[in-house]
SENU-64809 format. One record per residue (C-alpha): residue number from 1; chain; x, y, z. Coordinates in nm, 4 decimals, m for minus. Each point is the difference from the previous one (the first is absolute). Example, Ala and Ser with C-alpha at 12.3 -4.5 7.8 and 13.67 -1.06 7.14 Angstrom:
REM SENU-64809
+-----+--------+----------+----------+----------+
: num : chaine :       xx :       yy :       zz :
+-----+--------+----------+----------+----------+
:   1 :      A :   1.2300 :  m0.4500 :   0.7800 :
:   2 :      A :   0.1370 :   0.3440 :  m0.0660 :
+-----+--------+----------+----------+----------+
This chain:
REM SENU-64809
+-----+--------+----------+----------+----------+
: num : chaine :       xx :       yy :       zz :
+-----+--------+----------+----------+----------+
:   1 :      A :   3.1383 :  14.7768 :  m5.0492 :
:   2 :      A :  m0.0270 :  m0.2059 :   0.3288 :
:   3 :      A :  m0.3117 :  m0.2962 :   0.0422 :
:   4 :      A :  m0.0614 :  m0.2658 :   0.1977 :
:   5 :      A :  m0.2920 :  m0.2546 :   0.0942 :
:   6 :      A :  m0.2149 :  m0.0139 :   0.2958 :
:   7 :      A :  m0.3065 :  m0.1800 :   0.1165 :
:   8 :      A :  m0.2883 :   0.1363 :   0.1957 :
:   9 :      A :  m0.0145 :  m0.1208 :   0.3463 :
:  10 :      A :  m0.2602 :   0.1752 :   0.1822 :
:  11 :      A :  m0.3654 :  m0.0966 :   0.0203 :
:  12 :      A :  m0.2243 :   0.1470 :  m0.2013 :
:  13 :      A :   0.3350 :   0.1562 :  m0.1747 :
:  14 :      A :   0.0808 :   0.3165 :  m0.1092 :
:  15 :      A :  m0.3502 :   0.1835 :   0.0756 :
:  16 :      A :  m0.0177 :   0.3858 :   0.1125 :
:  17 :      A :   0.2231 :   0.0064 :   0.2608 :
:  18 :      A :   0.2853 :  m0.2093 :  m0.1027 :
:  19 :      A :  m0.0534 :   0.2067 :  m0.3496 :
:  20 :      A :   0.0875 :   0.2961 :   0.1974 :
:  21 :      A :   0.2705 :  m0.0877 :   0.2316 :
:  22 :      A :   0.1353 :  m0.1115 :  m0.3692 :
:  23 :      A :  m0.0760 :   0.3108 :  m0.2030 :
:  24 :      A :   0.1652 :   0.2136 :   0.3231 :
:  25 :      A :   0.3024 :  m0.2285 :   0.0076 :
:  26 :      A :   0.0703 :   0.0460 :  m0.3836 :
:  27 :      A :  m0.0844 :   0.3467 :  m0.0113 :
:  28 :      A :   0.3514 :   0.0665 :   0.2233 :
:  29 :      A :   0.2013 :  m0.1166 :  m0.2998 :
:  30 :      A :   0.0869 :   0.1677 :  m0.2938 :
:  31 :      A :  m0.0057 :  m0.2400 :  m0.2664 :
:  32 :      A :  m0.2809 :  m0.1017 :  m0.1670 :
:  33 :      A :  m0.1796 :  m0.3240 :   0.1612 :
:  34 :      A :  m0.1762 :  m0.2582 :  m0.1648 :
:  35 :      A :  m0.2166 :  m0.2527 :   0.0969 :
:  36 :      A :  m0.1109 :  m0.2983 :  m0.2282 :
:  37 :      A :  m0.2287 :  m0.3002 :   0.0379 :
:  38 :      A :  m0.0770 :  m0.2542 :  m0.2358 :
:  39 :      A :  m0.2678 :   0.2697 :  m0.2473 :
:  40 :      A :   0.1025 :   0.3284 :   0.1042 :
:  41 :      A :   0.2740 :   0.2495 :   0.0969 :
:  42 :      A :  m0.0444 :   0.3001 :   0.2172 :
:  43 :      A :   0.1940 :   0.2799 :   0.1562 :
:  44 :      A :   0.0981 :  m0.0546 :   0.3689 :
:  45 :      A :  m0.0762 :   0.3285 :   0.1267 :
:  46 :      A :  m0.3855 :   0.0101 :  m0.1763 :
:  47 :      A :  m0.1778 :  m0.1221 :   0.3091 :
:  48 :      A :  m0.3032 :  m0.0542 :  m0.2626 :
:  49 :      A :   0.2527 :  m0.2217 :  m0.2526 :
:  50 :      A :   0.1262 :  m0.2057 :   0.3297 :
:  51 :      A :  m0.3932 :  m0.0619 :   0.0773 :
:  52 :      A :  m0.0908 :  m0.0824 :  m0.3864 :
:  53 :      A :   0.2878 :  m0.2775 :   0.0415 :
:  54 :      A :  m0.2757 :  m0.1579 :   0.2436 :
:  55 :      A :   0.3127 :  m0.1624 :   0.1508 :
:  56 :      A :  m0.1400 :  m0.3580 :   0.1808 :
:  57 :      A :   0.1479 :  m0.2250 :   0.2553 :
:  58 :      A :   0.3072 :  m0.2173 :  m0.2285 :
:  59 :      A :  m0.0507 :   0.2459 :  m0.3061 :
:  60 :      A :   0.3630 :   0.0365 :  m0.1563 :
:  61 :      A :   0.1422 :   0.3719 :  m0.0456 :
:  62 :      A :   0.3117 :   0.1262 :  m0.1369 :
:  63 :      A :   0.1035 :   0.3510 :   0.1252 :
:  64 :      A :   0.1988 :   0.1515 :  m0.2340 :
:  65 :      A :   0.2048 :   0.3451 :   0.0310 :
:  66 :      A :   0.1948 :   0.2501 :  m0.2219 :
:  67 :      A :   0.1886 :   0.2795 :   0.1336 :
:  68 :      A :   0.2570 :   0.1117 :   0.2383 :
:  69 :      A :  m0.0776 :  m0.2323 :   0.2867 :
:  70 :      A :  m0.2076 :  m0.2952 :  m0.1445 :
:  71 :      A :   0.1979 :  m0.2553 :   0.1330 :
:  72 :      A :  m0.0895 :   0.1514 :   0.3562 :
:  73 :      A :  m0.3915 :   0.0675 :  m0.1192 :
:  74 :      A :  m0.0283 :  m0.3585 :  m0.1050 :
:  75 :      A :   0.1257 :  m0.1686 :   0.2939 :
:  76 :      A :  m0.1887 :   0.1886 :   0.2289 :
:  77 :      A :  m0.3544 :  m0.0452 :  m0.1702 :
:  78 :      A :   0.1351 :  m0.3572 :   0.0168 :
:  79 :      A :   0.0709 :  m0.0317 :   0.3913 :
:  80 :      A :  m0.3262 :   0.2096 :  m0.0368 :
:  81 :      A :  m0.2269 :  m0.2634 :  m0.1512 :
:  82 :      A :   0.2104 :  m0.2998 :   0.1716 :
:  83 :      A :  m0.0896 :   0.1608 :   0.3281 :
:  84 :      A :  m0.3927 :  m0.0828 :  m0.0700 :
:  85 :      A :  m0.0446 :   0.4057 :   0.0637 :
:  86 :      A :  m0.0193 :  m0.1202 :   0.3693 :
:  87 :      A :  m0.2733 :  m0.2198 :  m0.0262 :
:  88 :      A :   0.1475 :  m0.3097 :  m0.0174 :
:  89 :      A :  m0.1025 :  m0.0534 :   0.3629 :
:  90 :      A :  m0.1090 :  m0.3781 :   0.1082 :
:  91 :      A :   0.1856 :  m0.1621 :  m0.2798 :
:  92 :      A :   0.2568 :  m0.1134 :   0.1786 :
:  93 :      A :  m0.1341 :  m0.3028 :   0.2576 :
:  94 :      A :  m0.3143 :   0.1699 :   0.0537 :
:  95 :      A :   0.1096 :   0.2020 :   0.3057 :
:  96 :      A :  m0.2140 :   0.2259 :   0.1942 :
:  97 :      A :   0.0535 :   0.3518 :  m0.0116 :
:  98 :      A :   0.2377 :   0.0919 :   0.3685 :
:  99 :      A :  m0.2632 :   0.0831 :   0.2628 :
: 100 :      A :  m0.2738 :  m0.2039 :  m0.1695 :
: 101 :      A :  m0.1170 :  m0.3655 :   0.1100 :
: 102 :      A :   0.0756 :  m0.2635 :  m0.2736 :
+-----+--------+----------+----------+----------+
């Protein structure tokens, strides 16, 4: 067994289609994947249990594998979730999009 914590970063957080870039992401590994929040624990590659976590902005998760390659599973649903699914964008400075006036 392989686990590790990680914060939500992405505004609203993990809604549908963060939940399925997840659920795809896990799905490539062969262990089992876990996710837990603070009430409930669900299976990684259940796009229905990812969206039941209802996942917010600074909700804590642990991701939690067990099999063959769960320290590889884990630390990519961690880079994953770091990575604000890609929609981390104006956090940093509050830069314009390139091509767009500030």
């Amino acid at each position: 067994m392989y686990e590790t914590m990680v914060v939500v970063r992405n505004d609203p957080g993990i809604h549908a289609r963060p939940a399925a870039i997840l659920v795809q992401k896990a799905s490539t590994f062969k262990a089992q994947v876990f996710l837990t929040t603070e009430r409930l624990t669900v299976n990684a590659k259940s796009i229905m249990g990812v969206m039941m976590l209802a996942a917010e902005t600074g909700t804590e998760l642990t991701i939690r594998a067990e099999g063959p390659d769960e320290q590889q599973a884990v630390t990519a649903l961690k880079e994953l979730v770091e990575s604000g699914f890609g929609e981390l964008r104006g956090r940093c400075g509050g830069a314009a999009a390139p091509g767009r006036d500030a």
